[in-house]
N, CA, C and O atoms as a Tinker XYZ file with bonds, in Angstrom:
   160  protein
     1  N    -23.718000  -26.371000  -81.969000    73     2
     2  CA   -23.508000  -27.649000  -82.595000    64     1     3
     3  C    -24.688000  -28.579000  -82.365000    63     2     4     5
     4  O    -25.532000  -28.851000  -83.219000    81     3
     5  N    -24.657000  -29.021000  -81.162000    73     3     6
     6  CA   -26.057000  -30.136000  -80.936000    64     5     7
     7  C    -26.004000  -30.105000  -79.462000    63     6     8     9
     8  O    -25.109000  -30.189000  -78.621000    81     7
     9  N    -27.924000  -29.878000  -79.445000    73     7    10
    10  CA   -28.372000  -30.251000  -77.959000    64     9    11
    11  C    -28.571000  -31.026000  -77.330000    63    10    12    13
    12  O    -28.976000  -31.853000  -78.146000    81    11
    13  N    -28.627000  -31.560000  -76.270000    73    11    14
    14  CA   -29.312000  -32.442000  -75.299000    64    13    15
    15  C    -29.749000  -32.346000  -74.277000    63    14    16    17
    16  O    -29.119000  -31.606000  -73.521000    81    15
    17  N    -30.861000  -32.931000  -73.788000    73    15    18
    18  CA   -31.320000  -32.482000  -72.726000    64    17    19
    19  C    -31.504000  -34.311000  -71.463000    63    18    20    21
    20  O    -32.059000  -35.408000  -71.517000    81    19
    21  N    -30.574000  -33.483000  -70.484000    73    19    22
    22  CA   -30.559000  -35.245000  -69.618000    64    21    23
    23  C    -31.157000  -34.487000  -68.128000    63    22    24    25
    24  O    -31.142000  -33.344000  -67.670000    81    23
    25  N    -31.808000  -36.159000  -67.573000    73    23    26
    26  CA   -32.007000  -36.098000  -66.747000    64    25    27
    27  C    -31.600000  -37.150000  -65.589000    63    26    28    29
    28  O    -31.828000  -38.360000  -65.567000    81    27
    29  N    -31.006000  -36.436000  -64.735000    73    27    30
    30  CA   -29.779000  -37.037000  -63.939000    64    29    31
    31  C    -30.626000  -37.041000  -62.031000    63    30    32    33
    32  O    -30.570000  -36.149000  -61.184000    81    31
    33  N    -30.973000  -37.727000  -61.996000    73    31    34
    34  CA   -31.873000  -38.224000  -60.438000    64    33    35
    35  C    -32.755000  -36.855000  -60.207000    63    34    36    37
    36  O    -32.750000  -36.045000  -59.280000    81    35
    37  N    -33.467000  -36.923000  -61.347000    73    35    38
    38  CA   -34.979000  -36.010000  -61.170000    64    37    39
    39  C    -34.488000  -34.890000  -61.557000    63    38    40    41
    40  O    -35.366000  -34.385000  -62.257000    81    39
    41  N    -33.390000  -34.041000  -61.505000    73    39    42
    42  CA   -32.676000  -33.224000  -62.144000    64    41    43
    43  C    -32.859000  -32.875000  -64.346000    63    42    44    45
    44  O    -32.607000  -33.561000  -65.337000    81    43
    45  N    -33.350000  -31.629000  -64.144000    73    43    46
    46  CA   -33.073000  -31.841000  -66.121000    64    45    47
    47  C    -31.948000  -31.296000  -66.212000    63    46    48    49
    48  O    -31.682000  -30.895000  -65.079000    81    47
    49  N    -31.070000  -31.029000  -66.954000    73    47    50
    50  CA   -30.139000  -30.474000  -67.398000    64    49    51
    51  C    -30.337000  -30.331000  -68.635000    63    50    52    53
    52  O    -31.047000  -31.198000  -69.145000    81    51
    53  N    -29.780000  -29.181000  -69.586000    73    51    54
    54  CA   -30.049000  -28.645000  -71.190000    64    53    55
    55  C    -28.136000  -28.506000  -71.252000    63    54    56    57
    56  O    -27.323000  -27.837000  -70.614000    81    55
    57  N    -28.040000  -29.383000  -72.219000    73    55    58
    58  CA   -26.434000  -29.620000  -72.740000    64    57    59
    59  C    -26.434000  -29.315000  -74.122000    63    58    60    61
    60  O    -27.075000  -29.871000  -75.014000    81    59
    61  N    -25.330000  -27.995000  -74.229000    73    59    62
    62  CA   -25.440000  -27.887000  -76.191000    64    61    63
    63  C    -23.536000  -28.469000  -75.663000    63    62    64    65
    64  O    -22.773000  -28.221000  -74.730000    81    63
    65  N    -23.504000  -29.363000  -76.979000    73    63    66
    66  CA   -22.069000  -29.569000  -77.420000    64    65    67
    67  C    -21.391000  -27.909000  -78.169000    63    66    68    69
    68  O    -21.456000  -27.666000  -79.374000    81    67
    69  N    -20.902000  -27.144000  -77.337000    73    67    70
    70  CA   -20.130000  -26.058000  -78.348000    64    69    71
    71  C    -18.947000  -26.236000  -79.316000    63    70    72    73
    72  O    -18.914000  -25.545000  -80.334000    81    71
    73  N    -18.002000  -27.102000  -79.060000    73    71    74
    74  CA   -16.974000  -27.412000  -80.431000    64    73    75
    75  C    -16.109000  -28.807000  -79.210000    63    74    76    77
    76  O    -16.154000  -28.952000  -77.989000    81    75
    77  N    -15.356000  -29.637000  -80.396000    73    75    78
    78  CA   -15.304000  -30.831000  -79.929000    64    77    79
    79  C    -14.115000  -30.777000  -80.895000    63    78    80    81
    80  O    -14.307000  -30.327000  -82.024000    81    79
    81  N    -12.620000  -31.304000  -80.445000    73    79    82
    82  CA   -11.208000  -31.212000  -80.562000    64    81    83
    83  C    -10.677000  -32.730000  -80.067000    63    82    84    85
    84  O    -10.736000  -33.100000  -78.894000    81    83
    85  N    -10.122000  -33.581000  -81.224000    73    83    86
    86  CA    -9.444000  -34.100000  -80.403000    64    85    87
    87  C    -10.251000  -35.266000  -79.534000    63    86    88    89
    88  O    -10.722000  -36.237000  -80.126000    81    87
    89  N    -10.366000  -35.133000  -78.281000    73    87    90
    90  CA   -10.809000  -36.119000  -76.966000    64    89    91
    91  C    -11.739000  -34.533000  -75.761000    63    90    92    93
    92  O    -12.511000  -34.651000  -74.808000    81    91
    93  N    -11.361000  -33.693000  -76.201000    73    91    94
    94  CA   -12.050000  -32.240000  -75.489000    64    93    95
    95  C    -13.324000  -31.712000  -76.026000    63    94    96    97
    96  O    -13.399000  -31.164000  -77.126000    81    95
    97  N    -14.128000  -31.855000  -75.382000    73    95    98
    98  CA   -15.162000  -30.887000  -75.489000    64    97    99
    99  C    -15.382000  -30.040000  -74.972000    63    98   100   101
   100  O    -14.936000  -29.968000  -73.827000    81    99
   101  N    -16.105000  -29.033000  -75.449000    73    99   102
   102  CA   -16.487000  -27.444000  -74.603000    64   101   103
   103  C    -17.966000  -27.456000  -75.139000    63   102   104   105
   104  O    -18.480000  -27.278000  -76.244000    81   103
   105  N    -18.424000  -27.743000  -73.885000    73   103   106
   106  CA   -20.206000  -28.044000  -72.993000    64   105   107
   107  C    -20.726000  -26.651000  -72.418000    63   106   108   109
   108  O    -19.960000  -25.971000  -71.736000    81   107
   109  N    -21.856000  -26.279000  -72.654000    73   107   110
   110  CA   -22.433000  -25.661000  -72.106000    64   109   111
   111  C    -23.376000  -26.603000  -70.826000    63   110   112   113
   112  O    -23.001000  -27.774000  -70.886000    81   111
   113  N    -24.121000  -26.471000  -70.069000    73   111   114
   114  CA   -24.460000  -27.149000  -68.999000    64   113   115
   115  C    -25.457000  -26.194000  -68.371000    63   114   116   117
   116  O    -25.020000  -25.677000  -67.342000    81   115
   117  N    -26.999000  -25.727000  -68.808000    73   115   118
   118  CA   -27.920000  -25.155000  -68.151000    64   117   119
   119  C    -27.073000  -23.848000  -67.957000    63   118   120   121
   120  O    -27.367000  -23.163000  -66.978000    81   119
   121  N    -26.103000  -23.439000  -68.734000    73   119   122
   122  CA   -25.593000  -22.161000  -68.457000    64   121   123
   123  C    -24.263000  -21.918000  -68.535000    63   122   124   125
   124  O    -23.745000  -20.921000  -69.037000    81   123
   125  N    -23.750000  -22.782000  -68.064000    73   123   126
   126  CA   -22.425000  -22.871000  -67.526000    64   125   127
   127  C    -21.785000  -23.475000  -68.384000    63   126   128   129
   128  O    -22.354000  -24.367000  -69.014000    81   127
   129  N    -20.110000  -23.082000  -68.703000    73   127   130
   130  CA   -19.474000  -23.676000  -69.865000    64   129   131
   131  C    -18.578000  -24.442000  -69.172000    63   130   132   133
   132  O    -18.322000  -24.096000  -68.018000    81   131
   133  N    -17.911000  -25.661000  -69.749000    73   131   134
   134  CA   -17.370000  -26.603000  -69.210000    64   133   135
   135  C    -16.089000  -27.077000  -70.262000    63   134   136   137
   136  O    -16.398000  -27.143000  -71.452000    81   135
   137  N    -15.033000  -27.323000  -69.984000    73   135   138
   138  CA   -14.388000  -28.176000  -70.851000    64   137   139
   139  C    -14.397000  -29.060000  -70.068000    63   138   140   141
   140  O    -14.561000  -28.907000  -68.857000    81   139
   141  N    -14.162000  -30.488000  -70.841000    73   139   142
   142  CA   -14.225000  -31.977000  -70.382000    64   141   143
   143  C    -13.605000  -32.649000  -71.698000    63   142   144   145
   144  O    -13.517000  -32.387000  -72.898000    81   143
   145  N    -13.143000  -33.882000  -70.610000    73   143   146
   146  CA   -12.443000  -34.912000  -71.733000    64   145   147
   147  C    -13.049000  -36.187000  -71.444000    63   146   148   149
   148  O    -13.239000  -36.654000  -70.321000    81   147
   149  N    -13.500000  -37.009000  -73.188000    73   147   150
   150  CA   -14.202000  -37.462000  -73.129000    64   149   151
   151  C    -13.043000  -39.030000  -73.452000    63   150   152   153
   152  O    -12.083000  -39.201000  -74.204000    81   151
   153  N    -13.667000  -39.809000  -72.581000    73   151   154
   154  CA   -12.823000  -41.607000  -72.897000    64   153   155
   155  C    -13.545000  -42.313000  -73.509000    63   154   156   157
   156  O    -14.688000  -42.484000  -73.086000    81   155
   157  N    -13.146000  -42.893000  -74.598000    73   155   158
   158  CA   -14.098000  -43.731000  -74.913000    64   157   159
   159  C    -13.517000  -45.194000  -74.705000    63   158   160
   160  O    -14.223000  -46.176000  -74.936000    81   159
């Protein structure tokens, strides 16, 4: 879907959004897949 790339106290991290439901996302994270819920 869409990348990003953050940098979090000198740290990079590479974030692709994989599919987005609702208030849930499913994040990839430098590798690692994540679901998270997002507040706005």
């Amino acid at each position: 879907m869409k990348n990003f790339k953050f940098t979090i106290k000198g740290h990079d991290y590479d974030v692709e959004i994989k599919d987005f439901e609702d208030n849930i996302a499913h994040i990839e994270v430098n590798g690692t897949v994540y679901q998270v819920e997002i507040h706005c």
